[in-house]
CHARMM internal coordinates of N, CA and C (Angstrom, degrees):
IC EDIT
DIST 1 N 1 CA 1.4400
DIST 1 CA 1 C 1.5326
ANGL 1 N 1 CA 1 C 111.23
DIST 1 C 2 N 1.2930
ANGL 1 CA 1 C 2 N 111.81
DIHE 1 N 1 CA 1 C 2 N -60.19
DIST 2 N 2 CA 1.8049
ANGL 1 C 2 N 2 CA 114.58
DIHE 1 CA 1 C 2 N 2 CA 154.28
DIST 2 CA 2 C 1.8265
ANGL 2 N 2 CA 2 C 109.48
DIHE 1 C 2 N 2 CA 2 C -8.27
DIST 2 C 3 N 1.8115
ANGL 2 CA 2 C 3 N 90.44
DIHE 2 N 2 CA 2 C 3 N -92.10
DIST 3 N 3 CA 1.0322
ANGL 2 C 3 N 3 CA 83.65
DIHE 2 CA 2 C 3 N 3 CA -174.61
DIST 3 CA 3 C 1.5641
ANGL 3 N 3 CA 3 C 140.05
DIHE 2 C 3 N 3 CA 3 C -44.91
DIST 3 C 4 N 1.7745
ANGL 3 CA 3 C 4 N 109.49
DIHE 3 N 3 CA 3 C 4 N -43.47
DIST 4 N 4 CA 1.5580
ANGL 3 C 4 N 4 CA 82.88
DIHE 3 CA 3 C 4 N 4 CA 159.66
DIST 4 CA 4 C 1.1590
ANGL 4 N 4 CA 4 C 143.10
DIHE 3 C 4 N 4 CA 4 C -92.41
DIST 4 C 5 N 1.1053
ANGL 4 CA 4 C 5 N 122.73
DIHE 4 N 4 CA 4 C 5 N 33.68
DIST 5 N 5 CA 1.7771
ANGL 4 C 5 N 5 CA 138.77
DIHE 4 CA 4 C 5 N 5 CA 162.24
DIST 5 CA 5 C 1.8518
ANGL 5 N 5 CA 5 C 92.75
DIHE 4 C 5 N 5 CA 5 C -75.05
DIST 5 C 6 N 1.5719
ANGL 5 CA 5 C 6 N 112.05
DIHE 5 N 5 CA 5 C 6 N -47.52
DIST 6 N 6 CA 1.4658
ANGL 5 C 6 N 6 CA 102.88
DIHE 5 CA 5 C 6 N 6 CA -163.96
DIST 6 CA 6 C 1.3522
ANGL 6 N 6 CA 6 C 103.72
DIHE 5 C 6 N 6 CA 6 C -54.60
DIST 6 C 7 N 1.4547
ANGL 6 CA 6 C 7 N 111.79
DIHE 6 N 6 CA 6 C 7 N -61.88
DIST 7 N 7 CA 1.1783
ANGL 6 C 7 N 7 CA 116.49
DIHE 6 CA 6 C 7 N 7 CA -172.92
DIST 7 CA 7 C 1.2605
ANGL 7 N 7 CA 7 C 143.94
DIHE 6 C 7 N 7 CA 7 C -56.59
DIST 7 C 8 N 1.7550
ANGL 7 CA 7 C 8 N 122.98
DIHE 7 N 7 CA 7 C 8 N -30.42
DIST 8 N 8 CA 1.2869
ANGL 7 C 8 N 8 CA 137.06
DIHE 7 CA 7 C 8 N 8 CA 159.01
DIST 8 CA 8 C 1.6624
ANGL 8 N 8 CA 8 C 90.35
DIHE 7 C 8 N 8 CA 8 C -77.84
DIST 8 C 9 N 0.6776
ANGL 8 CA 8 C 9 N 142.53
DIHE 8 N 8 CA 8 C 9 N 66.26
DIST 9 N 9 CA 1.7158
ANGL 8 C 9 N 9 CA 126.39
DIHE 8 CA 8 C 9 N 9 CA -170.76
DIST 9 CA 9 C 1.6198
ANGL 9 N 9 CA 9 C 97.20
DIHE 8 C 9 N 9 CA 9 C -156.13
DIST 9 C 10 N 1.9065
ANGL 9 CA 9 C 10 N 106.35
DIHE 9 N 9 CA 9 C 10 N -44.04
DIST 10 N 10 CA 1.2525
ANGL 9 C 10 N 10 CA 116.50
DIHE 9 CA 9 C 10 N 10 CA -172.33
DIST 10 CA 10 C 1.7573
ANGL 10 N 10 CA 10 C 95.68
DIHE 9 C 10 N 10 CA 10 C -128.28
DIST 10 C 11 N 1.2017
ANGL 10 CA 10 C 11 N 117.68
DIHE 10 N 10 CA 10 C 11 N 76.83
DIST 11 N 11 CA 1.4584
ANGL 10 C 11 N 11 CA 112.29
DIHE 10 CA 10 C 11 N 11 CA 178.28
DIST 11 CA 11 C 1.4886
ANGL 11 N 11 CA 11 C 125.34
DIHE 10 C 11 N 11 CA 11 C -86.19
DIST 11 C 12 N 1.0858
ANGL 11 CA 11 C 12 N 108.35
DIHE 11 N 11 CA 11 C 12 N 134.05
DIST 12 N 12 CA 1.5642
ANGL 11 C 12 N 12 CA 113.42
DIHE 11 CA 11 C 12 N 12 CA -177.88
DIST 12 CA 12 C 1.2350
ANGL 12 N 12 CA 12 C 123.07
DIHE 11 C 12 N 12 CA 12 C -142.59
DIST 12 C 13 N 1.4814
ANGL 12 CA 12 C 13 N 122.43
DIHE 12 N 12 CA 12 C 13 N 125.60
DIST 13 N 13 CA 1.4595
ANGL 12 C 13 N 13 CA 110.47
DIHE 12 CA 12 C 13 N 13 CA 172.68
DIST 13 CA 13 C 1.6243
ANGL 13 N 13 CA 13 C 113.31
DIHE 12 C 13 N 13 CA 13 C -111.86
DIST 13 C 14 N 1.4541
ANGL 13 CA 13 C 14 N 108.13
DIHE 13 N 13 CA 13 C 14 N 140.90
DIST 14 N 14 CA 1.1805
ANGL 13 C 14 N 14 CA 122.19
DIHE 13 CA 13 C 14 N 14 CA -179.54
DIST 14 CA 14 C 1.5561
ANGL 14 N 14 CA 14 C 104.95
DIHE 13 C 14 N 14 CA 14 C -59.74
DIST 14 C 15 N 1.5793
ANGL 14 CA 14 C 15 N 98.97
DIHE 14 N 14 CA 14 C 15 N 154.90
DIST 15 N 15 CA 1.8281
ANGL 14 C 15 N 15 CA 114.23
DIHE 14 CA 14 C 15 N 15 CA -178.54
DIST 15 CA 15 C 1.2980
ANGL 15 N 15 CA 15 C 123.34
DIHE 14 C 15 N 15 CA 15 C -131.64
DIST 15 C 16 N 1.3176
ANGL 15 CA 15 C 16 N 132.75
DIHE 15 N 15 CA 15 C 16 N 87.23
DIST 16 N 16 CA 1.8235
ANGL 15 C 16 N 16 CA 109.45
DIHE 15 CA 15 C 16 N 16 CA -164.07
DIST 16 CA 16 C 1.5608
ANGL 16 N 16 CA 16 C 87.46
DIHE 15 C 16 N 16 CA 16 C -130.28
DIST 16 C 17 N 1.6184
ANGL 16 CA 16 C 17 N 94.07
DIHE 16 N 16 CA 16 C 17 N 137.46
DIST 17 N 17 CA 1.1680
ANGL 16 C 17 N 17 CA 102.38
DIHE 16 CA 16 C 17 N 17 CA 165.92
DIST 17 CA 17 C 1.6413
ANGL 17 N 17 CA 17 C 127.63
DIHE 16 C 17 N 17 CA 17 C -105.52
DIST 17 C 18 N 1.3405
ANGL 17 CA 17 C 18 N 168.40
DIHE 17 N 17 CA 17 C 18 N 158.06
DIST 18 N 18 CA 0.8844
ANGL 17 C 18 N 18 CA 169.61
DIHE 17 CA 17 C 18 N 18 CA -140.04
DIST 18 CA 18 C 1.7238
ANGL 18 N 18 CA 18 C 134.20
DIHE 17 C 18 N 18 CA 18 C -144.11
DIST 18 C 19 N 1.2418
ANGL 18 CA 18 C 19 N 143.71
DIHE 18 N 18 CA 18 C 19 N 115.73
DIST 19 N 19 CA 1.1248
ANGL 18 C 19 N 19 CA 137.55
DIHE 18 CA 18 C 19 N 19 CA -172.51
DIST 19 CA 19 C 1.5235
ANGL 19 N 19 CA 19 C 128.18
DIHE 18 C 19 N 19 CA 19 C -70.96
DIST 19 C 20 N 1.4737
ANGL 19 CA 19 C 20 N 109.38
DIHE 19 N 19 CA 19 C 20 N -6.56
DIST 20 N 20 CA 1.5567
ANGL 19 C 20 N 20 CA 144.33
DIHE 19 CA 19 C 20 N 20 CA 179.65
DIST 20 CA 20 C 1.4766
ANGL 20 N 20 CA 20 C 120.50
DIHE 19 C 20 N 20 CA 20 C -123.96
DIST 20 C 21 N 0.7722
ANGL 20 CA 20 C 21 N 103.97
DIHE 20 N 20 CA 20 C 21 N 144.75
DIST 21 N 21 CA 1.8244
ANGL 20 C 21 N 21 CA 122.07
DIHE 20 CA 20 C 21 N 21 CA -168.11
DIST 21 CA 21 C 2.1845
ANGL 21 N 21 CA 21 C 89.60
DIHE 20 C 21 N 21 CA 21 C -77.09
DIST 21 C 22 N 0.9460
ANGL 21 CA 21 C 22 N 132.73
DIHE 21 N 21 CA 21 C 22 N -9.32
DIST 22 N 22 CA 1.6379
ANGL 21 C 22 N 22 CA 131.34
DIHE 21 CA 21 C 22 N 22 CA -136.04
DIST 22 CA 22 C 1.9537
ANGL 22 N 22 CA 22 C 81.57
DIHE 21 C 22 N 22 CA 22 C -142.02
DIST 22 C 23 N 1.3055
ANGL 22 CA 22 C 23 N 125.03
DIHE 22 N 22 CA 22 C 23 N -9.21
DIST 23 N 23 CA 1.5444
ANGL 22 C 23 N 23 CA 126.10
DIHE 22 CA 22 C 23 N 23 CA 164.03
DIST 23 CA 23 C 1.6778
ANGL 23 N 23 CA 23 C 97.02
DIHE 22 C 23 N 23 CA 23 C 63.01
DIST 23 C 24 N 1.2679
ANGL 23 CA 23 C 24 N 109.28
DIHE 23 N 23 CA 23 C 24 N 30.67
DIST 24 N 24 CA 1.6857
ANGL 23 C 24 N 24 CA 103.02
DIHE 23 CA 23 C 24 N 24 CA 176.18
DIST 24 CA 24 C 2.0783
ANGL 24 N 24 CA 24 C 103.04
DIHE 23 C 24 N 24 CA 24 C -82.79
DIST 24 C 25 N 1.2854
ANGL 24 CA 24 C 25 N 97.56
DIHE 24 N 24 CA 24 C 25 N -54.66
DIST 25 N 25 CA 1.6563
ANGL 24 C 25 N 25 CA 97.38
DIHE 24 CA 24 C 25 N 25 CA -174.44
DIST 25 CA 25 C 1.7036
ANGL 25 N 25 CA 25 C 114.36
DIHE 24 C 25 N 25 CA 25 C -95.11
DIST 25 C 26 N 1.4047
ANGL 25 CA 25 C 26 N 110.93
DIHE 25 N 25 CA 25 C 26 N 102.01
DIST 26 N 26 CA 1.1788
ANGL 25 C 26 N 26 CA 115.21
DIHE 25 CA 25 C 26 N 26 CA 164.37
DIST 26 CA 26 C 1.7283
ANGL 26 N 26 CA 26 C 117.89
DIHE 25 C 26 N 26 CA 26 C -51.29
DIST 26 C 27 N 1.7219
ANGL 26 CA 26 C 27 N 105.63
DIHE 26 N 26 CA 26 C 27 N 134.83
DIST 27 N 27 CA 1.2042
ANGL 26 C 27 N 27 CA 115.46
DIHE 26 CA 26 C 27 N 27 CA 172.83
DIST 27 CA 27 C 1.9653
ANGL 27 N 27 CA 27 C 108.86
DIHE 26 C 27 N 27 CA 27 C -106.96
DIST 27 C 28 N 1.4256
ANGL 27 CA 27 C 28 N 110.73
DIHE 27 N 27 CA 27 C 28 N -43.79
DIST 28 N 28 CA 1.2336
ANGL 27 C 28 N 28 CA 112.20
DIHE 27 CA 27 C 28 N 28 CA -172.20
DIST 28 CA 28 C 1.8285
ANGL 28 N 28 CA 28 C 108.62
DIHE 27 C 28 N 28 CA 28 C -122.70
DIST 28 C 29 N 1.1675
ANGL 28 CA 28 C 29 N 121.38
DIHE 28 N 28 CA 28 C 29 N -179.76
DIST 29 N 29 CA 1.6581
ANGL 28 C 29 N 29 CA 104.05
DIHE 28 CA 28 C 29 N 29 CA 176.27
DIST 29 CA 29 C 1.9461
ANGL 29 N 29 CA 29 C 88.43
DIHE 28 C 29 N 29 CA 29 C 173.55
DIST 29 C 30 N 1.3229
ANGL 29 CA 29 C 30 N 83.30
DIHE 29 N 29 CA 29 C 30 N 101.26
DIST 30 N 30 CA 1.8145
ANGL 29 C 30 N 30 CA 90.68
DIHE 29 CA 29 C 30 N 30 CA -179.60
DIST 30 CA 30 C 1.3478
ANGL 30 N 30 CA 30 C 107.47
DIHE 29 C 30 N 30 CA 30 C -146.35
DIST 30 C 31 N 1.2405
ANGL 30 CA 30 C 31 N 111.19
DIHE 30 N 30 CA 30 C 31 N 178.16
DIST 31 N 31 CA 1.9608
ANGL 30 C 31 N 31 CA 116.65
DIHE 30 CA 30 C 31 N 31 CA -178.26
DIST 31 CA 31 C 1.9532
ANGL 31 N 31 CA 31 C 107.26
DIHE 30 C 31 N 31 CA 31 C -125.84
DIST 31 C 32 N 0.9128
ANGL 31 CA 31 C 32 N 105.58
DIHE 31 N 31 CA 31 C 32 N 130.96
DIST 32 N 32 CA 1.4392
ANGL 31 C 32 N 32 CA 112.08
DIHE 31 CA 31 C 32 N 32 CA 174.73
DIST 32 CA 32 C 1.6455
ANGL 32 N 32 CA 32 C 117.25
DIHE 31 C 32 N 32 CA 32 C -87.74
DIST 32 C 33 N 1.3433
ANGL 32 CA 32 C 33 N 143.51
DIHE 32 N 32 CA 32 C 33 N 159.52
DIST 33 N 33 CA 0.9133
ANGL 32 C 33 N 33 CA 127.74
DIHE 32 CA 32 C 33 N 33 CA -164.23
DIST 33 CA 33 C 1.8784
ANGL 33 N 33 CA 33 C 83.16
DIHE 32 C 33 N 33 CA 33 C -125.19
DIST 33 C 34 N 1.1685
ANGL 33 CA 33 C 34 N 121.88
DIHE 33 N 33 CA 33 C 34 N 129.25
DIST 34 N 34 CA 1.2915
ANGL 33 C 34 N 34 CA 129.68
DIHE 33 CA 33 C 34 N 34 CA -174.25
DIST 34 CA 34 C 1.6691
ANGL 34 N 34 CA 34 C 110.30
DIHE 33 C 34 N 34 CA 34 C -57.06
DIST 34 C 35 N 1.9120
ANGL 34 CA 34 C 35 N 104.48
DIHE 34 N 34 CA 34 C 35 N -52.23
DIST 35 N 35 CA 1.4736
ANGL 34 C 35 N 35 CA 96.74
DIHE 34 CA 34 C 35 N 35 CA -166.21
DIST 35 CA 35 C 1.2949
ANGL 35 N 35 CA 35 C 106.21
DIHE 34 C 35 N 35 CA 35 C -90.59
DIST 35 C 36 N 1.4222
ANGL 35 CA 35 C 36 N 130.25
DIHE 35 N 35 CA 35 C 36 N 20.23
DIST 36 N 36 CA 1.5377
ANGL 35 C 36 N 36 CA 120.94
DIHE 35 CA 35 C 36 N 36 CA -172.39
DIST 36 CA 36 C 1.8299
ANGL 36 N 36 CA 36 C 101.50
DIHE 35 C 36 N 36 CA 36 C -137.72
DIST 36 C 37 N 1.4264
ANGL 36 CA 36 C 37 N 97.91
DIHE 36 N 36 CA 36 C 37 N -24.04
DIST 37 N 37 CA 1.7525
ANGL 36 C 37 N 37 CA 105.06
DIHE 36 CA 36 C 37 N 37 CA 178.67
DIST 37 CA 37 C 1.7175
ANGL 37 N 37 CA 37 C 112.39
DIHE 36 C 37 N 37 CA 37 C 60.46
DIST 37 C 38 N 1.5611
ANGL 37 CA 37 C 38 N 106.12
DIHE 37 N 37 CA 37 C 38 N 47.53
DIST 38 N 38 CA 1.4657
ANGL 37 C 38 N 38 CA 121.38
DIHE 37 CA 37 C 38 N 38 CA -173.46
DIST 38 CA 38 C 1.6005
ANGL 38 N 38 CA 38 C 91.06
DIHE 37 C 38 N 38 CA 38 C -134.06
DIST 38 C 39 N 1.3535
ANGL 38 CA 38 C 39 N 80.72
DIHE 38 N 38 CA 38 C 39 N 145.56
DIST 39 N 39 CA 1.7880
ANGL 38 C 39 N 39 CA 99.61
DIHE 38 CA 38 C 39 N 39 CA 178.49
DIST 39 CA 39 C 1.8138
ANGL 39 N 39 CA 39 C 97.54
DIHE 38 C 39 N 39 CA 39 C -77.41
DIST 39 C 40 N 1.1794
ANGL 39 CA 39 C 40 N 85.77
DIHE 39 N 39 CA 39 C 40 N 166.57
DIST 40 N 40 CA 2.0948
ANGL 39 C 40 N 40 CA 92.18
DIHE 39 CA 39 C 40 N 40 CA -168.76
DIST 40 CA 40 C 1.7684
ANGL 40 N 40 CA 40 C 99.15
DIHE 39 C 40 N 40 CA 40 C 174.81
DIST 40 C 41 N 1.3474
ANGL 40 CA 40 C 41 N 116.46
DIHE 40 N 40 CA 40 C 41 N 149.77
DIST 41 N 41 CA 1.3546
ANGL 40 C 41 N 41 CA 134.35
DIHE 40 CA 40 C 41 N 41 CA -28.14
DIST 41 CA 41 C 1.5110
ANGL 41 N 41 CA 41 C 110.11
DIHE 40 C 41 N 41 CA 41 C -88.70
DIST 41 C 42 N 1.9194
ANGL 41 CA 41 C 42 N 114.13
DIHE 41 N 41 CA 41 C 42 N -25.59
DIST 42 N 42 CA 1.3052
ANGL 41 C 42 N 42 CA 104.77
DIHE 41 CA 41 C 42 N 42 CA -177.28
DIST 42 CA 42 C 1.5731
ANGL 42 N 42 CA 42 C 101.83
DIHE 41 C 42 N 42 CA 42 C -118.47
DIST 42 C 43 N 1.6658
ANGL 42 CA 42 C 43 N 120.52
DIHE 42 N 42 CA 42 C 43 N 157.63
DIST 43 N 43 CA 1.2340
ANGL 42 C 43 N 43 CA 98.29
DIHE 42 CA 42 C 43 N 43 CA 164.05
DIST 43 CA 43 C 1.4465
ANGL 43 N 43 CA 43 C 101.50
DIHE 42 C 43 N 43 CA 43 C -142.99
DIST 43 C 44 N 1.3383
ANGL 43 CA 43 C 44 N 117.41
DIHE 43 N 43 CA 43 C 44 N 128.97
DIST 44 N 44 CA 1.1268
ANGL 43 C 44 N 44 CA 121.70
DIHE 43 CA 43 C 44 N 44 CA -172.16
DIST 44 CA 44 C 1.5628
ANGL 44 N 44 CA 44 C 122.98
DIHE 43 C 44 N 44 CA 44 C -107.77
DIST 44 C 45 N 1.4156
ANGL 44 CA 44 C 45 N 128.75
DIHE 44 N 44 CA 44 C 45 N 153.79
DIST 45 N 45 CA 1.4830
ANGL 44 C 45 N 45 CA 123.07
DIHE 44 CA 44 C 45 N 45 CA -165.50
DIST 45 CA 45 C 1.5236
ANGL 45 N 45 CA 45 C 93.85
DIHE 44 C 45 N 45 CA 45 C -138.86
DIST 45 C 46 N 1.1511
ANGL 45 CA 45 C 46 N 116.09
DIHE 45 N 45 CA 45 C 46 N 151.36
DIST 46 N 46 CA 1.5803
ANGL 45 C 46 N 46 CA 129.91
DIHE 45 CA 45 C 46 N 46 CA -164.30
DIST 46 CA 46 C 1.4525
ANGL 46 N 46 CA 46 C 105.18
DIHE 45 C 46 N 46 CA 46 C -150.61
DIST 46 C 47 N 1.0445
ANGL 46 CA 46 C 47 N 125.08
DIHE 46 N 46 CA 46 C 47 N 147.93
DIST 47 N 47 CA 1.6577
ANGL 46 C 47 N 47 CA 141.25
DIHE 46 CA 46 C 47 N 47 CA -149.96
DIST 47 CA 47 C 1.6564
ANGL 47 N 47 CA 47 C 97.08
DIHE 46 C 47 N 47 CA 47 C -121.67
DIST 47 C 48 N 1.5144
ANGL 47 CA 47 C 48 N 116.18
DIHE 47 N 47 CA 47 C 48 N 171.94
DIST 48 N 48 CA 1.5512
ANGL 47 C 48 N 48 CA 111.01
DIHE 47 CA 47 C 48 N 48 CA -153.17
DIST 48 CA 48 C 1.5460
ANGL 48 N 48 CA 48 C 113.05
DIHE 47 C 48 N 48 CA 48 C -79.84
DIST 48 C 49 N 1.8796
ANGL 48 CA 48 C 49 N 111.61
DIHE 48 N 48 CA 48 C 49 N 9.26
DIST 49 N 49 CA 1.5058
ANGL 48 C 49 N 49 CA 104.72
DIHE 48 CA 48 C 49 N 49 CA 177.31
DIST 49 CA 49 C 1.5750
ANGL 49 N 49 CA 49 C 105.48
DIHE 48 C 49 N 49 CA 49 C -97.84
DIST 49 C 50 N 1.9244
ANGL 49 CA 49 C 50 N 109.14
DIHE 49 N 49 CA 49 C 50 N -21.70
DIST 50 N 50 CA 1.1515
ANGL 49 C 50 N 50 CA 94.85
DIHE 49 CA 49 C 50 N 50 CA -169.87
DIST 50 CA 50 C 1.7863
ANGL 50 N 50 CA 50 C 109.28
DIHE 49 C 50 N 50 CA 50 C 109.62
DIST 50 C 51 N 1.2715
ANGL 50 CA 50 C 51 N 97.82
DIHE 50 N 50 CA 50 C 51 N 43.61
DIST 51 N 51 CA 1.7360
ANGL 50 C 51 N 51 CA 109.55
DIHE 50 CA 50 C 51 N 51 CA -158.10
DIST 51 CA 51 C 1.6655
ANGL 51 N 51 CA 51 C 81.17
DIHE 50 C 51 N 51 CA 51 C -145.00
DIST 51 C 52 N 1.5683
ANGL 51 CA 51 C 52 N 120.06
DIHE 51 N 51 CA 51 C 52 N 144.62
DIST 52 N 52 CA 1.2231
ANGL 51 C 52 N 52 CA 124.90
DIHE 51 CA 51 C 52 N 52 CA -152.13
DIST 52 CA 52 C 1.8430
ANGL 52 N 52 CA 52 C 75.46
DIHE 51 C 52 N 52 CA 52 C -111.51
DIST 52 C 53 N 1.1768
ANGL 52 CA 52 C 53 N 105.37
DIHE 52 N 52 CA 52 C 53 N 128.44
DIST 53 N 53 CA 1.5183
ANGL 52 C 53 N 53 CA 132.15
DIHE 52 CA 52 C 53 N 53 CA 179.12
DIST 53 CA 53 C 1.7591
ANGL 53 N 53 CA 53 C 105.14
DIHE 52 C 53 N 53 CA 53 C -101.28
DIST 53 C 54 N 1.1327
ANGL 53 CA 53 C 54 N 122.58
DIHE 53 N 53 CA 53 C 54 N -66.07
DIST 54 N 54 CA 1.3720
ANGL 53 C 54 N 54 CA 117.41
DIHE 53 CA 53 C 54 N 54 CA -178.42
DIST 54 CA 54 C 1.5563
ANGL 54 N 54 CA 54 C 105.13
DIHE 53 C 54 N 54 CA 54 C -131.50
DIST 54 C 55 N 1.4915
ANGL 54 CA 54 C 55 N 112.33
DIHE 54 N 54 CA 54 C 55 N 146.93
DIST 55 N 55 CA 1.4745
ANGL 54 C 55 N 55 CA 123.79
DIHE 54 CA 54 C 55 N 55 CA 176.92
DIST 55 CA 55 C 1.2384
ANGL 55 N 55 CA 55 C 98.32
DIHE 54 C 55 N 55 CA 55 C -128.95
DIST 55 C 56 N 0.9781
ANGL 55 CA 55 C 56 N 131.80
DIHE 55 N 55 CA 55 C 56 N 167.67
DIST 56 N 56 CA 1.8649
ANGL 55 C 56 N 56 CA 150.19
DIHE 55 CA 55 C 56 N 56 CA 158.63
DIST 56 CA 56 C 1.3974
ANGL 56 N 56 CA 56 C 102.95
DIHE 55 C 56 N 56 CA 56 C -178.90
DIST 56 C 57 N 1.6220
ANGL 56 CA 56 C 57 N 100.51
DIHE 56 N 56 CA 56 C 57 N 175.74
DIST 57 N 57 CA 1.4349
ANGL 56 C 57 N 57 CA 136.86
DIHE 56 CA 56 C 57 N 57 CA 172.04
DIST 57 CA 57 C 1.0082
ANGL 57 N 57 CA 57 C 123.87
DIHE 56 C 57 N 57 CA 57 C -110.75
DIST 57 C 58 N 1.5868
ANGL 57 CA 57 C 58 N 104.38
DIHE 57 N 57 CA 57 C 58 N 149.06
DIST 58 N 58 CA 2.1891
ANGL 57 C 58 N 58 CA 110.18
DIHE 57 CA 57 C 58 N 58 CA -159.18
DIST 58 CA 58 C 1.5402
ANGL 58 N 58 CA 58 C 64.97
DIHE 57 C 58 N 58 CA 58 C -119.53
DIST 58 C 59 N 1.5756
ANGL 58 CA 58 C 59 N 105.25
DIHE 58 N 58 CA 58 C 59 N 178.43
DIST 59 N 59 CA 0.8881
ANGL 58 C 59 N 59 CA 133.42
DIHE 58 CA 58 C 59 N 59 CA -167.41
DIST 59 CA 59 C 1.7853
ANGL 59 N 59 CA 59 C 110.59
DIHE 58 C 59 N 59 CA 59 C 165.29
DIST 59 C 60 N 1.6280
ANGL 59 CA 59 C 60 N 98.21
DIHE 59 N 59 CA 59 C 60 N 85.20
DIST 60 N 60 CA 1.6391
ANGL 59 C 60 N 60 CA 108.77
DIHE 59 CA 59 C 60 N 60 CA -164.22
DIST 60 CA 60 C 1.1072
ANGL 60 N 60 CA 60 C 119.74
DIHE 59 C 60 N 60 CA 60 C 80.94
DIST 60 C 61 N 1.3873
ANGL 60 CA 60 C 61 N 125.07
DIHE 60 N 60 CA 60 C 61 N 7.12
DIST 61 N 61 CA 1.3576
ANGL 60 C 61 N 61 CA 125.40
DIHE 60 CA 60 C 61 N 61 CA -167.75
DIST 61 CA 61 C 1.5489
ANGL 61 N 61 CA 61 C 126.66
DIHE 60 C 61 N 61 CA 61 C 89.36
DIST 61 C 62 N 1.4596
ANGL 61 CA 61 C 62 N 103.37
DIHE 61 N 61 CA 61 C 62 N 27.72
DIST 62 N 62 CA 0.9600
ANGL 61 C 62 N 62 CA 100.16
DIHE 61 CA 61 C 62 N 62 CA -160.83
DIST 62 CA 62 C 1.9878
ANGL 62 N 62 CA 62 C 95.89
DIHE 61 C 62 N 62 CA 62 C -158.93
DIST 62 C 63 N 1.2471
ANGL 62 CA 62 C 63 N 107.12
DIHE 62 N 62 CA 62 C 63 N 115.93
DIST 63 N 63 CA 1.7969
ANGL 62 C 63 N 63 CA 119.50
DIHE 62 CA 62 C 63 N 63 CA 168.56
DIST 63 CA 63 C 1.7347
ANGL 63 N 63 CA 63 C 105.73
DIHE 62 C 63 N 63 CA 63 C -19.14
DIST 63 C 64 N 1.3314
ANGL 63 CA 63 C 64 N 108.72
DIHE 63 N 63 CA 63 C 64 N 125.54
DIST 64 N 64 CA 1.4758
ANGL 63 C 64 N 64 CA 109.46
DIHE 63 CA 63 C 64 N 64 CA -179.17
DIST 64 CA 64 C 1.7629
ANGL 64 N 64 CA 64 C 98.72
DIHE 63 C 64 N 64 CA 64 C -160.80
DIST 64 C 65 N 1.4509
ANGL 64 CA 64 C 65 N 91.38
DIHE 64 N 64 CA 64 C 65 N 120.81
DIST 65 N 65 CA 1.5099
ANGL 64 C 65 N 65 CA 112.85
DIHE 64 CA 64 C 65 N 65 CA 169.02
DIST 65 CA 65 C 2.2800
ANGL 65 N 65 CA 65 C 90.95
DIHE 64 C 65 N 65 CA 65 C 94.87
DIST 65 C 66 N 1.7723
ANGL 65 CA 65 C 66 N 84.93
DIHE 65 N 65 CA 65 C 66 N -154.06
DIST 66 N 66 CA 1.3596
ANGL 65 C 66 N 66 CA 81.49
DIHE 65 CA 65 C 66 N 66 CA -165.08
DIST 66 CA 66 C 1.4333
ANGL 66 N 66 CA 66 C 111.87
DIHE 65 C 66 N 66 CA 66 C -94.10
DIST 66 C 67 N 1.3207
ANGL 66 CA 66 C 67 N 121.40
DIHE 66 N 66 CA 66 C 67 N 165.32
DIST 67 N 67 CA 1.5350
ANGL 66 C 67 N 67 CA 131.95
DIHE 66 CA 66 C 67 N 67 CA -179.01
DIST 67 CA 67 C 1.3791
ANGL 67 N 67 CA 67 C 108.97
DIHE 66 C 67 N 67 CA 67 C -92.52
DIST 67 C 68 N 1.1981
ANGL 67 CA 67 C 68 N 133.87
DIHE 67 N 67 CA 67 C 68 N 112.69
DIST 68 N 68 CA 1.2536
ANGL 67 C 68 N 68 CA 153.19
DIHE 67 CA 67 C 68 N 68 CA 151.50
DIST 68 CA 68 C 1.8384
ANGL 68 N 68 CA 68 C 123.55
DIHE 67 C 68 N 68 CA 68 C -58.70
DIST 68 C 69 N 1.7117
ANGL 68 CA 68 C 69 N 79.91
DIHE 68 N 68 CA 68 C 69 N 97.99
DIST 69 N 69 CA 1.4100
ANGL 68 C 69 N 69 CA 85.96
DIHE 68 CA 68 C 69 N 69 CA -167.47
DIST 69 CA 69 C 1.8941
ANGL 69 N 69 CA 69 C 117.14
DIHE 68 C 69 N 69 CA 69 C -96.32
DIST 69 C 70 N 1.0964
ANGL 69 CA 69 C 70 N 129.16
DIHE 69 N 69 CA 69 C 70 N 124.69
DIST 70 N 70 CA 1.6197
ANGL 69 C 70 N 70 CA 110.45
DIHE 69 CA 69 C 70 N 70 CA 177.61
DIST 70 CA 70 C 1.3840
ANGL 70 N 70 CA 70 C 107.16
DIHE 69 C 70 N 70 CA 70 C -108.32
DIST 70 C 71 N 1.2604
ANGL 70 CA 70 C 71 N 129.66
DIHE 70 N 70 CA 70 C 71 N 137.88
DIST 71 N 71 CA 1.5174
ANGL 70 C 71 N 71 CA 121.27
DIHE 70 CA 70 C 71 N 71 CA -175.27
DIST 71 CA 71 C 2.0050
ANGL 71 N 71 CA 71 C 101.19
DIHE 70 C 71 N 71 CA 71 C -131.53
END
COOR INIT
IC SEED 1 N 1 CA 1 C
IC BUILD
């Protein structure tokens, strides 16, 4: 019962977007927060092989702490 209080409690649906019609190469990959409609906690971006280019943290919808850059 816990657990689903946590979970309807903290709802989120996953978001990934793709560079291919066929969802092989991730472009975007984040979580939405249902009752606020803000991205949260990580959001990550990936380049056209599929190599994580930038990471950071939301926090309210909003960039928090440092940006993780891969080049």
């Amino acid at each position: 019962m816990i657990v689903l209080l946590c979970k309807f409690g903290i709802a989120q649906k996953h978001v990934g977007t793709w560079y291919d019609w066929n969802n092989i190469h991730p472009h975007e990959d984040y979580y939405v927060n249902h009752r606020w409609a803000k991205k949260w906690p990580i959001y990550k971006e990936y380049d056209q092989g599929g190599v994580v280019i930038k990471e950071y943290n939301f926090l309210n919808g909003a960039e928090n702490g440092l940006c993780v850059l891969t080049i």
